[in-house]
VORO-863052 format. One record per atom (N, C-alpha, C): residue number from 1; residue in one letter; z, x, y. Coordinates in steps of 0.2 Angstrom, whole numbers, always signed. Example, Ala and Ser with C-alpha at 12.3 -4.5 7.8 and 13.67 -1.06 7.14 Angstrom:
2
+-----+-----+-------+-------+-------+
:   n : res :     z :     x :     y :
+-----+-----+-------+-------+-------+
:   1 :   a :   +39 :   +66 :   -28 :
:   1 :   a :   +39 :   +62 :   -22 :
:   1 :   a :   +39 :   +66 :   -16 :
:   2 :   s :   +35 :   +64 :   -11 :
:   2 :   s :   +36 :   +68 :    -5 :
:   2 :   s :   +39 :   +64 :    +0 :
+-----+-----+-------+-------+-------+
end
This chain:
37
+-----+-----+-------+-------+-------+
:   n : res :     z :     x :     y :
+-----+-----+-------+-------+-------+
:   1 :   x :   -50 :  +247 :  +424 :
:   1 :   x :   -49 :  +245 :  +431 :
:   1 :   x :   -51 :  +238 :  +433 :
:   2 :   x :   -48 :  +236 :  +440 :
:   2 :   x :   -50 :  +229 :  +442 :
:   2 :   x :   -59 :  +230 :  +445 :
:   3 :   x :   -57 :  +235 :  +448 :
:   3 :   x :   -65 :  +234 :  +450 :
:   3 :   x :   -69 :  +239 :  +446 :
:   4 :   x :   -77 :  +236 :  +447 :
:   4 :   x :   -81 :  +238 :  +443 :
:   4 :   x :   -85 :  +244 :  +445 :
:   5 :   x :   -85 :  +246 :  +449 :
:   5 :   x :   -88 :  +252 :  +455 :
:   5 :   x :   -84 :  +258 :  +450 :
:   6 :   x :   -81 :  +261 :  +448 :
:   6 :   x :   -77 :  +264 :  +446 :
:   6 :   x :   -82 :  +266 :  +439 :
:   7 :   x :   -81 :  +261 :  +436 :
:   7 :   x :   -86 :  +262 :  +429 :
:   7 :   x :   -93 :  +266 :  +431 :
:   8 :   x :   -96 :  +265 :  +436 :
:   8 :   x :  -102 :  +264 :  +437 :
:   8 :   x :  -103 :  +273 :  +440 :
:   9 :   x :   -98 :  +274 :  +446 :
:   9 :   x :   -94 :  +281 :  +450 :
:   9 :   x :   -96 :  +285 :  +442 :
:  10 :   x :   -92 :  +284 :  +439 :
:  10 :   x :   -91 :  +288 :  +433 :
:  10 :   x :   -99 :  +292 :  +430 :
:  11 :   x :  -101 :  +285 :  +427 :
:  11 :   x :  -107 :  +288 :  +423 :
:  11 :   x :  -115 :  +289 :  +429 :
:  12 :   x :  -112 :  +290 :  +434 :
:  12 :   x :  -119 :  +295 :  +437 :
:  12 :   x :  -115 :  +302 :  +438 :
:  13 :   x :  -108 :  +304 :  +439 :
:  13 :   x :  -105 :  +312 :  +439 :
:  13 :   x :  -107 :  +315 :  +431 :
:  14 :   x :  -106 :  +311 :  +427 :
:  14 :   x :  -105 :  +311 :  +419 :
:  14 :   x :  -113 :  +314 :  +417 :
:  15 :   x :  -118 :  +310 :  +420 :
:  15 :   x :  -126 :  +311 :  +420 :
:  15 :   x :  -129 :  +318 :  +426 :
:  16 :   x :  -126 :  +319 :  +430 :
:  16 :   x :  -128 :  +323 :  +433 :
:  16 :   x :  -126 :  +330 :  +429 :
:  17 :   x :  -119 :  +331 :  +428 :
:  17 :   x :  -114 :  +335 :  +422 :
:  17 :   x :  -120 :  +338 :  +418 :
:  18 :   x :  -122 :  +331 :  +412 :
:  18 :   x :  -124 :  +333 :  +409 :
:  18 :   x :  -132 :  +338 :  +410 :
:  19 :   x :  -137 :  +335 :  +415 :
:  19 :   x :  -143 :  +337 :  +417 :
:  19 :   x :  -142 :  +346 :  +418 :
:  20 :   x :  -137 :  +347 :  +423 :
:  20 :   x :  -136 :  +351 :  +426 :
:  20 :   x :  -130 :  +357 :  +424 :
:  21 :   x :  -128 :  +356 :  +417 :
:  21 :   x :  -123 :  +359 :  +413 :
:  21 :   x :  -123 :  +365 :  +415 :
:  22 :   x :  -128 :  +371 :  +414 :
:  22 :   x :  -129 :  +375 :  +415 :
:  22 :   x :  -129 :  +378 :  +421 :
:  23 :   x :  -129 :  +377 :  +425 :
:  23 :   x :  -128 :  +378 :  +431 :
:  23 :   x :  -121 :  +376 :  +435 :
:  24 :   x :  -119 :  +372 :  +434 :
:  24 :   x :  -109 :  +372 :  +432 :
:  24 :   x :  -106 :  +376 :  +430 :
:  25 :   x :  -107 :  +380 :  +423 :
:  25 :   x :  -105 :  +383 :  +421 :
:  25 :   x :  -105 :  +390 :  +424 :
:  26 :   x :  -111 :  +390 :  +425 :
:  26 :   x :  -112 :  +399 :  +430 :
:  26 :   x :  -108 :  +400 :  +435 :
:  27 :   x :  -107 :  +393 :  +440 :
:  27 :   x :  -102 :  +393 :  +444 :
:  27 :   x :   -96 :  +392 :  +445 :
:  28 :   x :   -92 :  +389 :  +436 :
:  28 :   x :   -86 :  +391 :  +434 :
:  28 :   x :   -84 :  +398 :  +433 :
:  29 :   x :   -88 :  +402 :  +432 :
:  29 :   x :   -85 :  +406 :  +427 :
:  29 :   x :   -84 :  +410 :  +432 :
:  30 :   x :   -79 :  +417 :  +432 :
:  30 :   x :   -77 :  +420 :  +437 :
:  30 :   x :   -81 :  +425 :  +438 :
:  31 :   x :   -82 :  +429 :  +443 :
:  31 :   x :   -87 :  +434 :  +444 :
:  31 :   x :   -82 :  +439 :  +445 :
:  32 :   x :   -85 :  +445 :  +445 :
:  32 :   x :   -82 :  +451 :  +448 :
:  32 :   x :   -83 :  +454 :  +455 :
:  33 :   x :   -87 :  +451 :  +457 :
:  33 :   x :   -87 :  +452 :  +464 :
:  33 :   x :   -82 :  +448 :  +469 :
:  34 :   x :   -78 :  +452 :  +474 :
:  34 :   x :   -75 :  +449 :  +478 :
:  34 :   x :   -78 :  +447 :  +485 :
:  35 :   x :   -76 :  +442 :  +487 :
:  35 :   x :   -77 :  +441 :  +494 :
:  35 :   x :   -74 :  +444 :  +499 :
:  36 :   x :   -74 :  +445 :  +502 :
:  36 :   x :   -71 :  +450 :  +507 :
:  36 :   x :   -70 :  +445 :  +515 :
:  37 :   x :   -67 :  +445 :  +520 :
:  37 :   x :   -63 :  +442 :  +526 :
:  37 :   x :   -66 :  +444 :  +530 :
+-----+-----+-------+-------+-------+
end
């Protein structure tokens, strides 16, 4: 890209990701409990 902010955007998401991996995951995955309205 032209600008450089982008590069930089990237590798603090990419390090947070990684620190935090575990806890992304638990929050991917689908539960069986529904919400209810």
């Amino acid at each position: 890209t032209i600008c450089g902010l982008a590069d930089g955007n990237n590798w603090a998401i990419k390090t947070i990701v990684n620190k935090f991996r575990g806890e992304f995951e638990a929050r991917l995955k689908p539960s069986l409990a529904t919400v209810g309205v």
